[in-house]
C-alpha positions as CSV (number, residue, x, y, z in Angstrom):
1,X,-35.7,25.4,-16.3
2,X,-32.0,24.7,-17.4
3,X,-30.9,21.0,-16.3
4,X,-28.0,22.7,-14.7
5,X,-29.7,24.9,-11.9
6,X,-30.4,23.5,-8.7
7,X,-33.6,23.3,-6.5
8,X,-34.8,26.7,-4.4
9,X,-34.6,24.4,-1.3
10,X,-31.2,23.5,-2.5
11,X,-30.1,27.4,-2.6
12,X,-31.1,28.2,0.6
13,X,-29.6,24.9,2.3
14,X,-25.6,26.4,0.7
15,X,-26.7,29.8,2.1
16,X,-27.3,29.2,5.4
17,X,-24.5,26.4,5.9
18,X,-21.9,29.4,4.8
19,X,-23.4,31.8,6.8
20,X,-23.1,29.5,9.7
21,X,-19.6,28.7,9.0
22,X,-18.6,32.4,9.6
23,X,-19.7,31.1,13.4
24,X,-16.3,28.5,13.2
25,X,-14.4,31.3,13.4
26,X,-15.7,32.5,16.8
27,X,-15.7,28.8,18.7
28,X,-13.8,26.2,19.4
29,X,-13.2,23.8,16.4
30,X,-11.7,20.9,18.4
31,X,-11.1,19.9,22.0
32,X,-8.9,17.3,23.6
33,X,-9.5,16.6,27.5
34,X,-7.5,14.8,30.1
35,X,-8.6,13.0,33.0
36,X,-6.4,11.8,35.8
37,X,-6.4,11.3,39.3
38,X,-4.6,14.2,40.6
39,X,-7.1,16.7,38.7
40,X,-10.3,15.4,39.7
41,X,-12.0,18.3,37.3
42,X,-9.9,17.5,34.2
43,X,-7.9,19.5,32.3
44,X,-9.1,21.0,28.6
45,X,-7.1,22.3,25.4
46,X,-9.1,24.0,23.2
47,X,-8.3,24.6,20.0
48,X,-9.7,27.7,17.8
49,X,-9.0,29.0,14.2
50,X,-6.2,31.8,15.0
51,X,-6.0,30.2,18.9
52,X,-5.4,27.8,21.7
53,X,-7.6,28.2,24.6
54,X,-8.2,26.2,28.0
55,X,-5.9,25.1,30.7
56,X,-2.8,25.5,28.3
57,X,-0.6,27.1,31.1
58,X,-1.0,23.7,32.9
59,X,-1.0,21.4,30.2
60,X,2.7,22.9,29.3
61,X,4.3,22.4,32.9
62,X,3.0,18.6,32.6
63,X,4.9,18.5,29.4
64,X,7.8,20.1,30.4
65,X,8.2,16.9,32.8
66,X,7.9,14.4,30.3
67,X,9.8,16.1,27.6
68,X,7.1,17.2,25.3
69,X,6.8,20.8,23.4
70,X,5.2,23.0,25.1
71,X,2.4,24.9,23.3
72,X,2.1,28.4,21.8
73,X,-0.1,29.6,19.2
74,X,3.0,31.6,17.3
75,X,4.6,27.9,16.7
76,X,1.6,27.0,14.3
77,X,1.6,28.3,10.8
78,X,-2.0,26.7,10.7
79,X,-3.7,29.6,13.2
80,X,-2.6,32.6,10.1
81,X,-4.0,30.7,7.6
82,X,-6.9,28.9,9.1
83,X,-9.2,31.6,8.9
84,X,-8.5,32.9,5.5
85,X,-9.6,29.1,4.3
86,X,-12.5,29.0,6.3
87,X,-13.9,32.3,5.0
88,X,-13.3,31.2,1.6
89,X,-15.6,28.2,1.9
90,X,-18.1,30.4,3.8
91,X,-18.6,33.0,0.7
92,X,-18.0,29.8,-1.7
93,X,-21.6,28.1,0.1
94,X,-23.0,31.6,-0.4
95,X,-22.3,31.8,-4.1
96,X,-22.7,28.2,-4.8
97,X,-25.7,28.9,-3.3
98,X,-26.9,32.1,-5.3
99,X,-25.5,30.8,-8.7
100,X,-27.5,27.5,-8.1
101,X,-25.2,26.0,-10.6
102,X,-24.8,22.1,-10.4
103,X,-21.4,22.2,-11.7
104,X,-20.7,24.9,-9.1
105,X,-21.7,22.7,-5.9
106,X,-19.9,19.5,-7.1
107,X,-16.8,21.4,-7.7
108,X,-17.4,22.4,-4.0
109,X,-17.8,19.2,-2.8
110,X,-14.7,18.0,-3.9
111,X,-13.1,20.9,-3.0
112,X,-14.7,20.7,0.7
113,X,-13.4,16.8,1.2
114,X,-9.6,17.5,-0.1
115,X,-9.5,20.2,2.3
116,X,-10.9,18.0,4.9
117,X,-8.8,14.9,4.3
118,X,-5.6,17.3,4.1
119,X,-6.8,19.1,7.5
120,X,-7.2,15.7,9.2
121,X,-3.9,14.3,8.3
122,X,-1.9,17.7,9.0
123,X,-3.9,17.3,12.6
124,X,-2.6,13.9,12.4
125,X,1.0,14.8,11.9
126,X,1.3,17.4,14.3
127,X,-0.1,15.3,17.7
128,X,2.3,12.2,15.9
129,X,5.7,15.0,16.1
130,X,4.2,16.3,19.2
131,X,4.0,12.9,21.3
132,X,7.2,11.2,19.5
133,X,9.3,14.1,19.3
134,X,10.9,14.6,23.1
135,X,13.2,16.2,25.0
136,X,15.9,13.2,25.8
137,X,16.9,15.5,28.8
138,X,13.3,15.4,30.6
139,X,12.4,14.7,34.2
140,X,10.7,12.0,33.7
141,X,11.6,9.3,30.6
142,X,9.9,6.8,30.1
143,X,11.8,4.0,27.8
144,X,10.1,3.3,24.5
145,X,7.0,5.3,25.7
146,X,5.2,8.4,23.0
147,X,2.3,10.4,24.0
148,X,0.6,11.3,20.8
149,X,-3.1,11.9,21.7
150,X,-5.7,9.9,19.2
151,X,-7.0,11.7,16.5
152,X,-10.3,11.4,17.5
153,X,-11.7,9.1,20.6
154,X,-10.3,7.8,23.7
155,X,-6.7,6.9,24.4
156,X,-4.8,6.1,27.6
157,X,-1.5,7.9,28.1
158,X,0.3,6.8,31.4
159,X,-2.2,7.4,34.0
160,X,-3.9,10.3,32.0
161,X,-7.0,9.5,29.9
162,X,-6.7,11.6,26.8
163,X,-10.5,12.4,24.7
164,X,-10.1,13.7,21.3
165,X,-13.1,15.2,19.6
166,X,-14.7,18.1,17.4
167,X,-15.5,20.6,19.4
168,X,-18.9,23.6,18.4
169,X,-17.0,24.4,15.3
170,X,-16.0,21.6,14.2
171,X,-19.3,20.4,14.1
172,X,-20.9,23.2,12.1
173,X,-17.4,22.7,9.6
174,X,-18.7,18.6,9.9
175,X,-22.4,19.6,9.0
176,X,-22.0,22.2,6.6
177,X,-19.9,19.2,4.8
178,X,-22.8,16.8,6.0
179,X,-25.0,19.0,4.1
180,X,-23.2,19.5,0.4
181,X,-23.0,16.4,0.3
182,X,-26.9,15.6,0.9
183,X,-27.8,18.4,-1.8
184,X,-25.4,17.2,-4.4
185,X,-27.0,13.7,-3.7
186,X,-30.2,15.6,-4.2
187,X,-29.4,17.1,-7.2
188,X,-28.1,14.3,-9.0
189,X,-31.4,12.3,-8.2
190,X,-33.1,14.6,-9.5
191,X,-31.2,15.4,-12.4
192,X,-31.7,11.4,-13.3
193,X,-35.5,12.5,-12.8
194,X,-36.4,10.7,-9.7
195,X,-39.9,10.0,-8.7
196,X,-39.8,11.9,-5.4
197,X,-37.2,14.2,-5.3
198,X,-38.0,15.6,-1.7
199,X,-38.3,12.7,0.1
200,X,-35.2,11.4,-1.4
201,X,-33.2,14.4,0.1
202,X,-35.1,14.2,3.0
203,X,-34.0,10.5,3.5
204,X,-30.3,11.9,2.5
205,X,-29.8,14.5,5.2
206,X,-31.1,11.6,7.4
207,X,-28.8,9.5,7.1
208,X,-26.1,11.7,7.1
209,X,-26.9,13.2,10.1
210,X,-27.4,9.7,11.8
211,X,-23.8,8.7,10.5
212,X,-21.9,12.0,11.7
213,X,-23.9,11.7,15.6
214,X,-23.0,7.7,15.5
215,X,-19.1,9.2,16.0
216,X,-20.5,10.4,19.1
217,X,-22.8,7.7,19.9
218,X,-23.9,6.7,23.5
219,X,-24.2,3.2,22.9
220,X,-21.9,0.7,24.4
221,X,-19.3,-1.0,22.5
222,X,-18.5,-4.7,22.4
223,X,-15.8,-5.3,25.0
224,X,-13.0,-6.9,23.8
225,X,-11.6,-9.8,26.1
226,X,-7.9,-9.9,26.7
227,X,-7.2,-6.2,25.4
228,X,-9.3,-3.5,27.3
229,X,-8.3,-2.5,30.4
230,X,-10.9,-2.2,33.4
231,X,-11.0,1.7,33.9
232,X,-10.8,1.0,37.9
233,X,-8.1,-1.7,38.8
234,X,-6.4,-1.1,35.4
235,X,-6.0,-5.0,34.9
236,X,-7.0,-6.6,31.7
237,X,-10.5,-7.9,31.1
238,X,-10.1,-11.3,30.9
239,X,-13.3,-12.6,31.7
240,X,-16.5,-12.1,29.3
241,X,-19.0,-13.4,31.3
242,X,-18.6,-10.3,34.2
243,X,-17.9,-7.0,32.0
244,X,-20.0,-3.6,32.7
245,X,-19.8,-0.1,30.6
246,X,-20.3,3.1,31.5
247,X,-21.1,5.4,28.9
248,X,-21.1,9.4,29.4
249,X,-23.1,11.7,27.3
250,X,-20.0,12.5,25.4
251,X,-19.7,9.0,24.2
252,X,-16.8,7.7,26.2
253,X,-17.1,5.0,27.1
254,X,-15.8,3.4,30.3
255,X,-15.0,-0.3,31.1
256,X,-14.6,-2.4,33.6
257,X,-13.8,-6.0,34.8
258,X,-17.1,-6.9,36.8
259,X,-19.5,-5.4,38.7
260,X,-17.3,-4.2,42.0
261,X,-15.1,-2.4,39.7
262,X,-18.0,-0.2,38.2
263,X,-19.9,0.3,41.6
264,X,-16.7,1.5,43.0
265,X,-15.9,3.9,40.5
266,X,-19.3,5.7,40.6
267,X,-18.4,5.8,44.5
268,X,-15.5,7.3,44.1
269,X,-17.4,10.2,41.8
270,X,-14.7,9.5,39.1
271,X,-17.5,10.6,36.4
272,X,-20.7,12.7,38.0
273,X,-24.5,11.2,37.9
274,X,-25.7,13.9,35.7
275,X,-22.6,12.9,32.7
276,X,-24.0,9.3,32.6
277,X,-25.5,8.4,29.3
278,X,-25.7,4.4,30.8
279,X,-24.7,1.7,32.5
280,X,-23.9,-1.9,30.8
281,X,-23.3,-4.8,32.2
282,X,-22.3,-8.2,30.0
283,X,-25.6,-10.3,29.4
284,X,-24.2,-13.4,31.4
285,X,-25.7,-16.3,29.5
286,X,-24.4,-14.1,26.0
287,X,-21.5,-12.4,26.9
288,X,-21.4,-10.6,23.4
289,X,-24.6,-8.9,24.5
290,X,-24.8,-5.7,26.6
291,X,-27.9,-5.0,28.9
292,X,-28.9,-1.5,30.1
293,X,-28.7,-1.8,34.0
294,X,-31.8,-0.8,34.4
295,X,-33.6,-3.4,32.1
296,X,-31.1,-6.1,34.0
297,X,-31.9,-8.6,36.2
298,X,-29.5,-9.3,39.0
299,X,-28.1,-12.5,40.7
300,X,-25.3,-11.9,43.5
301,X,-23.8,-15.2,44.8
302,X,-20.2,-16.4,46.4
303,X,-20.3,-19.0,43.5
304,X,-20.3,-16.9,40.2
305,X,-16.3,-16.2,41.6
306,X,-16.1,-12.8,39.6
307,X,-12.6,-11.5,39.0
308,X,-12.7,-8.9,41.2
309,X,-15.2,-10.8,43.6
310,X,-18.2,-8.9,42.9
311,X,-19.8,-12.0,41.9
312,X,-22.6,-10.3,40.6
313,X,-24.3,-11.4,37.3
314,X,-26.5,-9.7,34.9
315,X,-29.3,-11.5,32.7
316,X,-31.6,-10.0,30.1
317,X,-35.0,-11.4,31.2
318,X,-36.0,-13.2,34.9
319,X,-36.5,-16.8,33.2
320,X,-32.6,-16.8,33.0
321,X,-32.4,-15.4,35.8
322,X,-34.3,-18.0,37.5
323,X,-32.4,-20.8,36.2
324,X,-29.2,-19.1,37.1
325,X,-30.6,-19.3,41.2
326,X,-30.7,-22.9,41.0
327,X,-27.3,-23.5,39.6
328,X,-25.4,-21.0,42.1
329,X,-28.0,-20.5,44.9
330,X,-27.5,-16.9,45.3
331,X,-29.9,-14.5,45.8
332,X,-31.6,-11.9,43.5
333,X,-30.5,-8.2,43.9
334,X,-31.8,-5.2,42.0
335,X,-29.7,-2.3,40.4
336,X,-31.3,-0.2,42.7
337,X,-29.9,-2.3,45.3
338,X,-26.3,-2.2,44.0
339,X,-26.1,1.4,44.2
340,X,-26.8,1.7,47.6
């Protein structure tokens, strides 16, 4: 067998990631939602290959007010030659794929990031033009205020909440990419003549796929004291001994200052039951540490003088919790309990 052909299982990998990407064509490749009060069910722009989709109509009369461009698939160059590009690397996969030449897929690879970098940073500049460039004439100014949306994750624009992430397409773009990458790993194990070749690419694909869902992940994240926000009162979260997380299925994550601030937004149904990846609240005794809520244990007492006067603690096993009763004579309370 020549050195330069590639693995059967290799082939059929390139095949069917550019047979799927025919599918990007046909979905949404990224999505950007907004949450705010006054639009309890959030507002969505979609955006397709040769399209924008979603509540668009809406989304332009809210810019309108704050001086922003209004949006309209003719104004993008990108939509007329978006789908051309991603048919290209669609039959490219396939004939990778059928050549099985090594030379062939690493060519592709690097072909496959460039375009991706370039794609990225053109997404980049367009939501920097589209937030900083405004109308000076506008309704409503705010002085020294831009409303460029992140590229990807969470970012707070007045009192909307704007969510930037890949959307079905852009996922099958990410995992075709997720893929290549894994078989030209492959290959050039087994070019070097590694001992086991499958498992290697096994363990490859792996870990790829475990670093492209970690983007999305529904763990917590470390709260950082002094610069988040609590997603409830809006105040900073200055104390580390009191913090709680929500986390959706999504991976946003919300925050919030203690345990009042939390309760009250699940009250107030600002995220539903059924979107709710977990709850966190600050391990009290190691405020670094996050517990799931419902592997906490509970003190509420006058005494812990939280800042927003839940004065509820959390604590990762009862011996700490225990100690905790005798120091601020509270009583022991249950997340169960909480809820109600």
């Amino acid at each position: 067998m020549s050195n330069n052909k590639i693995a059967k299982t290799s082939s059929i990998a390139l095949i069917v990631c550019g047979l799927s990407l025919v599918l990007v064509l046909f979905t949404p490749i990224w999505r950007i939602e907004l949450d705010a009060p006054q639009y309890p069910e959030g507002l969505m722009l979609l955006i397709y290959a040769n399209k924008l989709a979603g509540n668009v109509e809406i989304i332009n009369g809210l810019n309108h007010y704050i001086g922003m461009k209004t949006l309209h698939a003719d104004d993008f160059v990108e939509f007329k030659v978006l789908p051309g590009i991603i048919l290209f690397f669609a039959a490219f996969f396939v004939l990778a794929g059928l050549l099985a030449r090594r030379k062939l897929i690493n060519f592709l690879l690097g072909l496959f990031v460039v375009f991706g970098i370039l794609a990225m940073v053109d997404f980049w500049r367009w939501e920097y033009d589209y937030g900083h460039n405004l109308d000076p004439n506008a309704a409503i100014i705010v002085p020294g205020m831009a409303y460029q949306p992140p590229l990807i994750g969470f970012k707070q624009l007045l009192n909307f909440g704007a969510y930037s992430i890949p959307d079905i397409g852009g996922w099958i773009f990410i995992g075709a990419g997720a893929v290549l990458l894994g078989v030209v790993v492959f290959e050039l194990k087994r070019k070097n003549k590694s001992k086991h070749p499958k498992n290697a690419f096994n363990l490859v694909i792996v870990g790829l796929l475990s670093m492209l869902f970690s983007s999305c992940s529904t763990e917590p994240e470390p709260i950082r004291i002094g610069k988040d926000n609590c997603d409830f009162c809006k105040m900073t979260i200055s104390d580390s001994r009191f913090g709680a997380q929500i986390v959706t299925n999504k991976g946003k994550k919300h925050k919030f200052d203690d345990q009042h601030c939390l309760s009250q937004f699940l009250y107030e149904d600002k995220v539903k039951d059924g979107d709710i990846a977990g709850v966190y609240f600050v391990d009290f005794n190691q405020p670094h540490d996050l517990i799931n809520a419902e592997n906490a244990f509970f003190l509420q007492s006058p005494s812990l003088k939280s800042p927003m006067n839940g004065n509820i603690a959390a604590f990762s096993n009862n011996d700490s919790l225990e100690n905790a009763v005798q120091k601020f004579y509270g009583n022991k309370i249950t997340w169960e309990e909480i809820l109600k």
